[in-house]
Every structure is written in C-alpha cells, then in structure tokens.
LODO-557405 format. One record per residue (C-alpha): residue in one letter; x, y, z. Coordinates in Angstrom, 3 decimals, padded with zeros to 6 digits. Each point is the difference from the previous one (the first is absolute). Layout:
% residues N
+------+----------+----------+----------+
: rest :       xx :       yy :       zz :
+------+----------+----------+----------+
:    A :        X :        Y :        Z :
...
+------+----------+----------+----------+
END
This chain:
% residues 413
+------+----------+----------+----------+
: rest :       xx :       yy :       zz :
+------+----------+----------+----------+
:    X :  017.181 :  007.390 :  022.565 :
:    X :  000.103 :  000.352 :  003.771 :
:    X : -003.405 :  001.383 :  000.867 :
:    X : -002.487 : -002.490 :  000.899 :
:    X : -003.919 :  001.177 : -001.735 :
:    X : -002.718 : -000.328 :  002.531 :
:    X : -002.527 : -001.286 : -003.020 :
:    X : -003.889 :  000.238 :  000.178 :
:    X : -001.574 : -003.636 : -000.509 :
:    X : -001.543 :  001.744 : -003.297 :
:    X :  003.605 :  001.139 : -001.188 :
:    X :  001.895 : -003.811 :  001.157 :
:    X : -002.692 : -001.214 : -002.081 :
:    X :  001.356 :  002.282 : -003.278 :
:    X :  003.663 : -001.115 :  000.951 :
:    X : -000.773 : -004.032 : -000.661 :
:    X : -002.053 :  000.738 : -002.860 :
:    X :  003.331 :  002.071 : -001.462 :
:    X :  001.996 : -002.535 :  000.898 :
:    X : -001.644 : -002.871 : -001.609 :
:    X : -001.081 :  001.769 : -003.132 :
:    X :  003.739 :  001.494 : -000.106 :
:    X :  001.805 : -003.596 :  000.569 :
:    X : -001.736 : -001.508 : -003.016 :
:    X :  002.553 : -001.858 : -002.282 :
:    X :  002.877 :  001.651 :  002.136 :
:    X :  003.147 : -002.492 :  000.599 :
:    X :  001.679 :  002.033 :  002.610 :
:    X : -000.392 :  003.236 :  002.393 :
:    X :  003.200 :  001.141 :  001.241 :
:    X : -001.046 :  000.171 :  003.014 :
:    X : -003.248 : -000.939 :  000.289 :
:    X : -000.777 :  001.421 :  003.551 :
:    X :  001.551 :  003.405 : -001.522 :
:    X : -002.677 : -000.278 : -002.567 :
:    X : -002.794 : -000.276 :  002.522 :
:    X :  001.257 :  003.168 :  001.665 :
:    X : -000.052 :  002.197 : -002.950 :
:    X : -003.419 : -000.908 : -000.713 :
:    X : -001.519 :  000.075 :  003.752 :
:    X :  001.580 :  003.932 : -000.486 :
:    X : -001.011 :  000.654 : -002.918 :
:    X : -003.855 : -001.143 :  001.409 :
:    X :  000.602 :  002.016 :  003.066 :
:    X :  001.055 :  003.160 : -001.887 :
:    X : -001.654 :  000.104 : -003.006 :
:    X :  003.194 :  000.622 : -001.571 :
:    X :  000.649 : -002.233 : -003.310 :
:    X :  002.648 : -002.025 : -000.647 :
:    X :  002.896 :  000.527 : -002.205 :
:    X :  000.035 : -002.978 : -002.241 :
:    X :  003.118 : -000.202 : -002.291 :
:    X :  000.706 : -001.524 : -003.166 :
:    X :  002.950 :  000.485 : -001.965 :
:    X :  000.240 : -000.233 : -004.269 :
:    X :  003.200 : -000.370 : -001.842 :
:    X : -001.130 :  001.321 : -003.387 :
:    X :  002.390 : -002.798 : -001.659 :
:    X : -002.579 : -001.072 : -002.187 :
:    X : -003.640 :  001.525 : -000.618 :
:    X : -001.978 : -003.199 : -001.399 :
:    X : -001.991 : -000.963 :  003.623 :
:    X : -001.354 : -003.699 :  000.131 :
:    X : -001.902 : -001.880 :  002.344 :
:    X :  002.679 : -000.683 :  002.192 :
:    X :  000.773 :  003.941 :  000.533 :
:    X : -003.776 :  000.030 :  001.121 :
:    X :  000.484 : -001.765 :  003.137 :
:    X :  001.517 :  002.922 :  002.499 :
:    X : -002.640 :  002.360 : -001.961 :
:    X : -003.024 : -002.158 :  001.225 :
:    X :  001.910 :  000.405 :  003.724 :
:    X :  000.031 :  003.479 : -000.560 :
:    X : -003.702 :  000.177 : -000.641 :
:    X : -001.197 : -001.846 :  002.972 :
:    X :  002.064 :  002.944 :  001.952 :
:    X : -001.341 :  002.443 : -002.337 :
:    X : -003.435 : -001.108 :  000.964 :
:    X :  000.305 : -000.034 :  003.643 :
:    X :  001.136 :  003.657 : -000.015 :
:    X :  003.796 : -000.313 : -000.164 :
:    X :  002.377 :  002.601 : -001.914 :
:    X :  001.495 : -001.573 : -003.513 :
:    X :  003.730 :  000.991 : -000.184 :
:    X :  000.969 : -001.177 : -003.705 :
:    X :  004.089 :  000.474 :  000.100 :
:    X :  001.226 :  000.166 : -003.826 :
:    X :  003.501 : -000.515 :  000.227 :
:    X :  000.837 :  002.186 : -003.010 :
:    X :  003.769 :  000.488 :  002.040 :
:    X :  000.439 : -003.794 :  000.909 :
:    X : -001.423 : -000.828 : -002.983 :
:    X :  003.132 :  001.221 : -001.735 :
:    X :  001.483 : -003.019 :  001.771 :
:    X : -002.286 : -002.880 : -000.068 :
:    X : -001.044 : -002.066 :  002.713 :
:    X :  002.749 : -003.028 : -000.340 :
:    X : -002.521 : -001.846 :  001.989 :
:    X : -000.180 : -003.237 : -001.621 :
:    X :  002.486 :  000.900 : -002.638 :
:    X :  003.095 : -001.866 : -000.927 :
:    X :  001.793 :  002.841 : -001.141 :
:    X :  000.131 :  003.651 : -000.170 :
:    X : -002.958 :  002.072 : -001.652 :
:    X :  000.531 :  002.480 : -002.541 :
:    X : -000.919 :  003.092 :  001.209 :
:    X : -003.017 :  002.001 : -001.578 :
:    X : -000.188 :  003.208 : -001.460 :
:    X : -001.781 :  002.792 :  001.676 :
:    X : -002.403 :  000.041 : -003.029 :
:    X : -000.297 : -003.684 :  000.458 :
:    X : -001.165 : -000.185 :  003.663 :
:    X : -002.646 :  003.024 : -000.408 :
:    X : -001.498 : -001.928 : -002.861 :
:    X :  000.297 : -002.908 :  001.719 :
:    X : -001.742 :  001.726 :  003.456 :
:    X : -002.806 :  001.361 : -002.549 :
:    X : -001.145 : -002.963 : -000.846 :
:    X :  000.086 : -001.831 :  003.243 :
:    X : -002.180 :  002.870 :  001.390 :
:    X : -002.542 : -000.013 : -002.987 :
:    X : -000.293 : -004.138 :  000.769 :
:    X :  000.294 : -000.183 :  003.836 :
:    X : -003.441 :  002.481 : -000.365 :
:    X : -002.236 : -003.456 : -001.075 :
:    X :  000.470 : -001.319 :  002.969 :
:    X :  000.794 :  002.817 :  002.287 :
:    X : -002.080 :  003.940 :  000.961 :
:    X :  003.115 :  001.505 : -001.247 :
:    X : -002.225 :  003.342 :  001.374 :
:    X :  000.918 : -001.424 :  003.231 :
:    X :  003.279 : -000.399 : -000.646 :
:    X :  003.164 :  002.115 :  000.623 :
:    X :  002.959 : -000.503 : -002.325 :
:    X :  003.191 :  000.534 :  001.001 :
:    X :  003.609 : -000.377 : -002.206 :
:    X :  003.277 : -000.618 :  002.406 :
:    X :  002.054 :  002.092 : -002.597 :
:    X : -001.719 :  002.932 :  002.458 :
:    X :  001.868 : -001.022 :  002.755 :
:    X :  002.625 : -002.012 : -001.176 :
:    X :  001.426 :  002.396 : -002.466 :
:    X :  001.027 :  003.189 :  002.367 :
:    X :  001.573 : -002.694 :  002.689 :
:    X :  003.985 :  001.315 :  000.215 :
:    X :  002.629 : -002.560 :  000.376 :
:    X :  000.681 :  000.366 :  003.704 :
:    X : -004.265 : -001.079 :  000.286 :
:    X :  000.705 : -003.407 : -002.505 :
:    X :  003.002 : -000.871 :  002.290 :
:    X : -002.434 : -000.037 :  003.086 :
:    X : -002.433 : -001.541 : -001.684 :
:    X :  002.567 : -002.791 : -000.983 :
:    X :  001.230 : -000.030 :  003.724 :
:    X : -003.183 : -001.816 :  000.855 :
:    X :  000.917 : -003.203 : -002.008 :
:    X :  002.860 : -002.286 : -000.001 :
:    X :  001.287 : -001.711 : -002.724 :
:    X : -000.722 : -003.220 :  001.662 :
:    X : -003.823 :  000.431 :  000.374 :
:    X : -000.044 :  001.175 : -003.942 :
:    X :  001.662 : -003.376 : -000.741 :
:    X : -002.715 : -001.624 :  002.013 :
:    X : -002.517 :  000.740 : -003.328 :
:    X : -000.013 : -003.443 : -002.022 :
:    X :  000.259 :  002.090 : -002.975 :
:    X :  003.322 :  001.379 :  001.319 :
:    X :  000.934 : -002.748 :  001.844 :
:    X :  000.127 : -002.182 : -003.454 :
:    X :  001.512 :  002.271 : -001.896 :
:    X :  002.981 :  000.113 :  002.196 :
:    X :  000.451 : -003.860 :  000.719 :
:    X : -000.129 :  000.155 : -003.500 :
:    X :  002.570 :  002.550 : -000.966 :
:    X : -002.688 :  002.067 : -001.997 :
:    X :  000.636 :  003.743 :  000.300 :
:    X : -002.110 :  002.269 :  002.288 :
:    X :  000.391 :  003.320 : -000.312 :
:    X :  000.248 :  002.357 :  002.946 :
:    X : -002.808 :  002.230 : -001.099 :
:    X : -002.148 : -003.007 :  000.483 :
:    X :  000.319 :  000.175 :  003.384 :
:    X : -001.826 :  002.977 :  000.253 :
:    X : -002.566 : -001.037 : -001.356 :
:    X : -001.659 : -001.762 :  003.267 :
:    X :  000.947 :  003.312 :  001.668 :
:    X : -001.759 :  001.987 : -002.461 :
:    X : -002.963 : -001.553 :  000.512 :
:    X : -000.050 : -000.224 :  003.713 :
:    X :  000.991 :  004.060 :  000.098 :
:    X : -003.649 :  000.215 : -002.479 :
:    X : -001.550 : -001.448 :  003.518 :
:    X :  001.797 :  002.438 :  002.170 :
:    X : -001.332 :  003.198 : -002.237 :
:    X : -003.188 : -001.320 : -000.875 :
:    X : -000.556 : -000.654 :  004.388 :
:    X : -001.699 : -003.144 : -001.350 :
:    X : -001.777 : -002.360 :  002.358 :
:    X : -000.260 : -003.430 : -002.280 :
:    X :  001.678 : -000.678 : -003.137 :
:    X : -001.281 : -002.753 : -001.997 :
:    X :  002.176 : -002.157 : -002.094 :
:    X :  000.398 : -003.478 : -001.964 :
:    X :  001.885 : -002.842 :  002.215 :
:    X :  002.969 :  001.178 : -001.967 :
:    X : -000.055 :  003.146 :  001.138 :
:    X :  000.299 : -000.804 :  003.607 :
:    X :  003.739 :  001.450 :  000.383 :
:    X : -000.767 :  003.463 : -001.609 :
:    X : -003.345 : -000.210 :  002.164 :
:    X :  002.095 : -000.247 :  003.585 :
:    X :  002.295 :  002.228 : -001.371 :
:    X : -002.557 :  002.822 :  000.573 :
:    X : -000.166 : -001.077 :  003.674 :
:    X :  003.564 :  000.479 :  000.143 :
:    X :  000.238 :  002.849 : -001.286 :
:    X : -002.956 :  001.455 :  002.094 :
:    X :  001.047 : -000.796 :  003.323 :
:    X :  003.946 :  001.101 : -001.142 :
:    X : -001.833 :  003.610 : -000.734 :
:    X : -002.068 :  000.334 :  002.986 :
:    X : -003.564 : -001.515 : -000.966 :
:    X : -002.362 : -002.651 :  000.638 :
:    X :  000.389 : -002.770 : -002.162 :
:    X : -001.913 : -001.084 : -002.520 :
:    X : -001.656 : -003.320 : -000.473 :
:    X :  000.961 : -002.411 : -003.263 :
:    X : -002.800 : -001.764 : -001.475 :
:    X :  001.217 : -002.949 : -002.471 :
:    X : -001.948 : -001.316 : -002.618 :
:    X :  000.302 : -003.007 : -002.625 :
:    X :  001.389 :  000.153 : -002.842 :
:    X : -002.762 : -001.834 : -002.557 :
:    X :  001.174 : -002.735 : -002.456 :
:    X : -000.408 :  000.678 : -003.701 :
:    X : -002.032 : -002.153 : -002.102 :
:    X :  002.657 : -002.509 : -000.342 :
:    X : -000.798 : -000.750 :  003.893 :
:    X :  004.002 :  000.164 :  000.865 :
:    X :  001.432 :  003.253 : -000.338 :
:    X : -000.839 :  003.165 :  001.217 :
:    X : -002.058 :  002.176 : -002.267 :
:    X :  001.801 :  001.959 : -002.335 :
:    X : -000.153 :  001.127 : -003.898 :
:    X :  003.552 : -000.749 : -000.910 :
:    X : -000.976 : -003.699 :  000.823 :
:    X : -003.590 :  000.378 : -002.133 :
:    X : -002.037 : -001.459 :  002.790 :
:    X : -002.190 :  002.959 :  001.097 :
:    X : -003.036 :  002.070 : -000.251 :
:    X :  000.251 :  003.401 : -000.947 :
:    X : -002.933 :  002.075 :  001.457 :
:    X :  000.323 :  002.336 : -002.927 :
:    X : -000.516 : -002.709 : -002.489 :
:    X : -003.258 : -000.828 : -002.143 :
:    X : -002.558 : -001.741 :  001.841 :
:    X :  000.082 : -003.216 : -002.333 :
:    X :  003.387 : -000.271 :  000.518 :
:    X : -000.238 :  000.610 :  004.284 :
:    X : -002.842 : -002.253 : -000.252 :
:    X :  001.440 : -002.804 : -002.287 :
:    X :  003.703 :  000.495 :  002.139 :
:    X : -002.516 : -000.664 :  003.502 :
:    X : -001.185 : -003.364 : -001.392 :
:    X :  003.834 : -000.747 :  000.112 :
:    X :  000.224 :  000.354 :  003.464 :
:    X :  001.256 : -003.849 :  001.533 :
:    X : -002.669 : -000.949 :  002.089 :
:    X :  001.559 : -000.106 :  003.170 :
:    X :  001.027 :  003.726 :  000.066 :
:    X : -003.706 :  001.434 : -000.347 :
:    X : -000.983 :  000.439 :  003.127 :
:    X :  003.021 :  002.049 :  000.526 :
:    X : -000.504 :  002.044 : -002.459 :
:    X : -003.701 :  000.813 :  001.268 :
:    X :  001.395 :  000.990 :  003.126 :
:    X :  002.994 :  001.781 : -000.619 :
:    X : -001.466 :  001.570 : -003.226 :
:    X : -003.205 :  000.860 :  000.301 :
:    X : -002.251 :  001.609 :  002.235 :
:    X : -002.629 : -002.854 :  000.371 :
:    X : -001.057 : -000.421 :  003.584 :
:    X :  001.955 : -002.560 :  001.467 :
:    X : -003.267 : -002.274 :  001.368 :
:    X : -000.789 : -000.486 : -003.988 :
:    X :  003.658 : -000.952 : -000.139 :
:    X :  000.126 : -002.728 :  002.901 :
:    X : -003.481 : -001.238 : -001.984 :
:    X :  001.355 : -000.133 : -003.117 :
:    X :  003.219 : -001.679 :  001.217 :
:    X : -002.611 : -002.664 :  001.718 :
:    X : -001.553 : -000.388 : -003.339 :
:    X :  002.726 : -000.740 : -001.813 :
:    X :  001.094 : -002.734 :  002.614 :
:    X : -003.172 : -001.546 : -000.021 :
:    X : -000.371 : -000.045 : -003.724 :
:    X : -003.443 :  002.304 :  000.453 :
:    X :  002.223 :  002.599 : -001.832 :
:    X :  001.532 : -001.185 : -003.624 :
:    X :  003.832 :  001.945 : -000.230 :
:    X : -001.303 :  001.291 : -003.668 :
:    X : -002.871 :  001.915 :  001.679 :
:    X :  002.071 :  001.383 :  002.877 :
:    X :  002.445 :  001.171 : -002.488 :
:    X : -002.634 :  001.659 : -002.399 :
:    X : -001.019 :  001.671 :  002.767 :
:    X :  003.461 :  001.438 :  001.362 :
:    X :  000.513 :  000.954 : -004.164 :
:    X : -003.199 :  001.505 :  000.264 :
:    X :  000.857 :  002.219 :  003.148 :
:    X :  003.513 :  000.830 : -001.439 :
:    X : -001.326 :  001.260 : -003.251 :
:    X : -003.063 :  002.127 :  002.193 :
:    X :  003.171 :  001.676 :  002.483 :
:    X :  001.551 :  000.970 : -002.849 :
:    X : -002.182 :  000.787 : -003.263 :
:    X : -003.865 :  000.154 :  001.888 :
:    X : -002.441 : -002.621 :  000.046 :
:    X : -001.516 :  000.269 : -003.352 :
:    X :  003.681 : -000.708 : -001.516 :
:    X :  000.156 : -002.987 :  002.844 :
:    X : -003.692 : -001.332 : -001.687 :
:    X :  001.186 : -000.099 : -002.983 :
:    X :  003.726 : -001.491 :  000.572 :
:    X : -002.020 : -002.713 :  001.021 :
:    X : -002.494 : -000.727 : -002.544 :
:    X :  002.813 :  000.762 : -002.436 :
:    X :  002.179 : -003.121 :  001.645 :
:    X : -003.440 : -002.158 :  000.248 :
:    X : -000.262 :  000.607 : -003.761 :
:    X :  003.904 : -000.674 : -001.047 :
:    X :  001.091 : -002.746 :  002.261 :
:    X : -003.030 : -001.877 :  001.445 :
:    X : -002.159 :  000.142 : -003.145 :
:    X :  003.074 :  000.129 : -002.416 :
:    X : -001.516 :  002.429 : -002.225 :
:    X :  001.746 :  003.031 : -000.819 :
:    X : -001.443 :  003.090 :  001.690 :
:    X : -002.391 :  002.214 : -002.189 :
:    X :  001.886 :  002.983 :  000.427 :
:    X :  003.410 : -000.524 : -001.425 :
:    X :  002.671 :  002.973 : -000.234 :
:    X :  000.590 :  000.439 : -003.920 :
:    X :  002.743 :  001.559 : -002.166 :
:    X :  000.325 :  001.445 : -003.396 :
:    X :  002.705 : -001.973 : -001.685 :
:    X :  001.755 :  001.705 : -002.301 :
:    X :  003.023 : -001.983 : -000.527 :
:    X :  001.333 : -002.745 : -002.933 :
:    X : -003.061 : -002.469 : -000.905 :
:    X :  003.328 : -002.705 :  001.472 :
:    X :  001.347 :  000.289 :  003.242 :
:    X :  002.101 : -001.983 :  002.366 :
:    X : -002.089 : -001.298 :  003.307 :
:    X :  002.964 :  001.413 :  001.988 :
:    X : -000.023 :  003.244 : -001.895 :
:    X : -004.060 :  000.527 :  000.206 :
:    X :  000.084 : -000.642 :  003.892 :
:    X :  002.819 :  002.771 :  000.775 :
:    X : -001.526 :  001.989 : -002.485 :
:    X : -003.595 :  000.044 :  001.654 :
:    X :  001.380 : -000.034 :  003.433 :
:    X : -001.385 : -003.362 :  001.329 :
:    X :  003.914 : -000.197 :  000.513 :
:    X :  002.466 :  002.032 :  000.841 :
:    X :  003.116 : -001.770 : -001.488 :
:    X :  000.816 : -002.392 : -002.889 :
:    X :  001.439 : -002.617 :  002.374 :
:    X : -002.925 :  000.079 :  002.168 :
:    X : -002.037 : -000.602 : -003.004 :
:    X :  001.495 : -003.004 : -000.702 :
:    X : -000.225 : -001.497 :  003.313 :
:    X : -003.855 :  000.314 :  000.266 :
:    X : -000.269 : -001.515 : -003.522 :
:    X :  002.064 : -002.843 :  001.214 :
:    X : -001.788 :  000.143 :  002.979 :
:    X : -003.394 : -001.047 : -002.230 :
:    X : -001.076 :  003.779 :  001.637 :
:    X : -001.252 :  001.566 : -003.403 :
:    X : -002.658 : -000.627 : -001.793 :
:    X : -001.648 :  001.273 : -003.739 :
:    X : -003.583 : -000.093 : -000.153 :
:    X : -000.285 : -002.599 :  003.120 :
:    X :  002.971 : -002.628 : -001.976 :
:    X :  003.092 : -000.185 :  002.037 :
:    X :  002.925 :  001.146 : -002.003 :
:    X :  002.541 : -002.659 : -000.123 :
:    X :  002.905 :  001.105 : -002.022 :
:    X :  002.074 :  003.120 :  001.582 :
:    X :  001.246 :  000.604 : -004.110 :
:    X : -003.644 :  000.877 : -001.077 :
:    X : -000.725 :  002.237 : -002.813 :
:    X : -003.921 :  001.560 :  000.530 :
:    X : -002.104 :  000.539 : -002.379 :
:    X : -001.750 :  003.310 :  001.031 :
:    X : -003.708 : -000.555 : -000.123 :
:    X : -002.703 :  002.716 :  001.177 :
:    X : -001.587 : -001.142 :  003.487 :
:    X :  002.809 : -002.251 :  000.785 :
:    X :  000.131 : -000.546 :  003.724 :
:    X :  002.883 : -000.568 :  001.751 :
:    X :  000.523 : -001.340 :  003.259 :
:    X :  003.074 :  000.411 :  002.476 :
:    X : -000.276 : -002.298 :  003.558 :
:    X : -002.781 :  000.389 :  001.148 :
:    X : -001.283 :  002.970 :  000.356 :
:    X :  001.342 :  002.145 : -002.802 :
:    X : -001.965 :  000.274 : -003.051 :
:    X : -000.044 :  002.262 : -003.261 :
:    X : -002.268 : -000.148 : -003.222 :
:    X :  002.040 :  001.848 : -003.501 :
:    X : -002.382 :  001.755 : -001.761 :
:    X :  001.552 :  000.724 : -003.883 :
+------+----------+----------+----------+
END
C-alpha cells in the first residue's frame, strides 16, 4: 500500500462516492485510511477488489440477521468488486467458538456440504451468485503437512488467543478449551492469505478472526487486507442477538404471512436499523422516514407494514409482498379471517384431544408446546378462545382453527 495514485478529478470523484456508499451501516474499518487506498487503486487500475466473506456451514436455516454482510457484499458487487464467498467446509468441522461457552460438536462431512448447499441456494435472493466465486478452505487446508500448521501456529501466542472474550471467560472460569480451537482463528486468517483477499467483511463479533487475516498476510509476505465490521441486529425480542435457537427471528425462507406477520413484531425502536442494515432502500428515504417517525408524520404501524412489505418482495416477489399485506389487513386490522384458508381432510376419531389435533395437523410441533399456547389463550375454534388445555373436540366439517396469530386451518370431513 506504498504507491501513492495520481487520480483524475473524474476518478477522486468515483473514490468518495465508493466510500460513502461502501461505509453505510459499517461500525468499524480496520484501518480506515487502508481502506481508502485499496479503493483509490482499485479506481486507478480498473482492477476489482477482492471482497471476502467467510460461511461456517453450522447451520443452513439463514435469517435476517445473516442478511446483513450479504447486503455489504452487494453494494461491492455493484460497484464492480470481485465476491470471494469462503465456505469453510474444513473449519467448519470445528465450529467457530466465537461466542460460544463451550466446545462445538464437530459436523460431519455430509453435514457441512448440506449445510453449504443450502446457504448458497439462499445467499442467491439477495446476492448475483453469477458474479460470485465460491471457494471451500478444505482446498487448501486439507493438503497443509504438519511442519506448514506449526508455522502457521508460530504466528500466534497463546496470550493474544486468550485476549478473545470468548476464551478469555472460559478460562477465568475453568471451562475447558480445547487446543484445536485455537486454530480455528488461524484457519480463518490462512483463508485470507490463499484467497489474496483485499476486505473481509464480518459481524462486530468477528473482529478477532477478521485481524487475524491481516496477521496472517503480512506473516506470509502480502498486503493486508482491510476488516469491515458490521452489527449484529437484535431479534424481535429487541435484546438479544438474532438467532433461531432463541425463536426471535425471521427466516427469509419462510411464508410470506408469517415474514410479514413476524415484521409487525419488530420493537419500534429497532426499525430504522433494520431498513438500513437490511434492505437496500436508498438511505435519503431512510433519514426521511426516520424524520417521520420523530415527528409523528409517520405512524410506527405504517413504517413497519412497509419494511414487512419489502421483506416479503426480497424474498418471495412483489405479488406475494401485495398480498402478505392485504392478507394481514384482513386478519388482524379487520379481524376477519382471511378468505383463503389452508384446509385439511380429517380423517381421524369424530373425538380428539386439543393437544393431540394441534401436533397432529402441525400447527405444533410438540405436545408440550401445545399446551403452552392453549394456556397462553393462543388457540382458537371457530374464532372462541379455547380455555381448557383437557379439551375433547368434537370434529365438525369447516371447523376453523386458529393458532397465534397467524396460523390458521379449516377440517374438511
């Protein structure tokens, strides 16, 4: 990064628009004037960028909050930039302890290539996968002899590992880490050294792994890269980070009621970050839509409609978003149940138990959970709240039932 670009007034022009377009929603460039660099070259040259981000296929279900580095990746996708997508089918053997309390069981081979198909087969709503080269460290990580993981290691002390707050708390604490956890940083950064990667984009928690790639770079002989952190978005429970195990996220690959219906969850306060980070609305409609809602020209209900609306139309098209919307305006705000009801022959006993016929049709998926919606006054036959979790139903053709809010299904006998 020692050469200095003598830049046309046209071209320096280019550069600031990258860079503002590029720092949208961004918490932190490490380093920032690095960051300018790579960009006045890559303006200079007309040579692309190499723009990094790295998968652990630990889990294939991709919400919201997984959509935040992919919108990142557009914007550089847009301006020209090369897409490195990293699947770390070899570190995903490990798991990323980032975050963790404990170590990960490690995945199957089988397990991470599923995994890494359906990542790939979701990431493509939001991203030109065409545009996009793929890349799985098992390729380079895999033939590496001993003597090359020892020199790898050599680059790290124990010291700076322990630094990681993950770490760090698990030893204070006297909670096992394992030594193959270590390499797991290492792993990563080595992806950077392989892939020559200029940027790699990341959550805030990733910030450690990120750097590690400079490391690692400069150790083997290159320029460094640039890490580009992002936040991580709160769930719908406004508190903790977004996640399925904790049931307070949106799944792009879910129905468009239920994206929809989930969006109107969204606390208030959070909204505007969740225009900017996940969506690509220009960010002049976002400063006047955050001026709206401060005002009170702009009622929260609207502003969320609208954001359930634009989910639904990323994911599922607009006609799907259309009707998401009339289907919630029917269901919640006119409290008539929608016209188009899923239905289901019922061929069961004429007497069933409400716990039973919920499991049964699928509106839940376990006994116990059953019983805590009923309890919960969440279930409903033919619009009457179901009071008693010991219920015996009489089967009747047409009967509607109704789980929460937004599940619904009529029997037919």
């Amino acid at each position: 990064m020692e050469k200095e670009w003598t830049l046309t007034e046209e071209q320096k022009a280019e550069v600031e628009r990258q860079l503002n377009y590029l720092k949208r929603g961004v918490v932190e460039i490490v380093p920032e004037a690095d960051f300018r660099k790579k960009i006045e070259k890559s303006v200079a040259t007309g040579k692309p960028l190499k723009i990094k981000l790295g998968m652990d296929p630990s889990a294939p279900d991709v919400h919201i909050g997984h959509t935040v580095p992919l919108h990142k990746l557009r914007q550089f996708q847009e301006l020209g930039h090369e897409i490195q997508m990293l699947i770390g089918d070899f570190t995903g053997r490990i798991g990323d302890p980032t975050g963790k309390s404990e170590t990960r069981k490690q995945l199957t081979d089988e397990e991470v290539k599923q995994n890494a198909k359906t990542y790939v087969e979701q990431y493509g709503k939001i991203l030109d996968m065409d545009k996009v080269t793929i890349y799985y460290n098992s390729e380079w990580l895999k033939p590496l002899q001993f003597e090359d993981v020892v020199k790898l290691a050599a680059n790290m002390t124990v010291a700076r590992m322990l630094e990681r707050d993950d770490f760090e708390k698990r030893y204070k604490s006297g909670q096992p880490i394992s030594v193959h956890e270590f390499f797991y940083p290492l792993m990563q950064g080595y992806d950077s050294v392989a892939l020559h990667t200029d940027i790699e984009v990341g959550g805030t928690d990733q910030k450690f792994n990120l750097l590690m790639g400079r490391t690692l770079q400069e150790a083997y002989g290159q320029e460094k890269q640039v890490a580009l952190t992002l936040p991580l978005i709160e769930g719908l429970d406004g508190e903790r980070k977004m996640s399925k195990s904790l049931n307070n996220y949106i799944g792009i690959d879910e129905a468009p009621n239920e994206i929809f219906g989930k969006s109107m969850s969204i606390p208030d306060e959070l909204m505007i970050k969740y225009y900017k980070l996940a969506t690509d609305l220009p960010m002049d409609e976002i400063n006047n839509l955050e001026v709206g809602l401060k005002d009170g020209s702009v009622h929260p209900r609207d502003a969320k409609m609208n954001l359930g609306a634009l989910f639904v139309e990323m994911y599922h098209g607009k006609a799907a978003a259309e009707e998401a919307r009339n289907y919630f305006q029917t269901v919640f705000q006119k409290r008539s149940l929608p016209t188009d009801l899923p239905e289901t022959k019922w061929e069961g006993d004429e007497s069933v138990w409400i716990v039973d016929l919920l499991v049964e049709l699928k509106m839940m998926s376990s006994k116990g959970e059953a019983r805590r919606m009923i309890q919960n006054g969440g279930v409903k036959i033919n619009e009457e709240k179901v009071e008693d979790v010991q219920l015996q139903v009489e089967i009747e053709d047409g009967m509607i039932l109704q789980v929460g809010k937004r599940k619904f299904m009529k029997l037919i006998k």
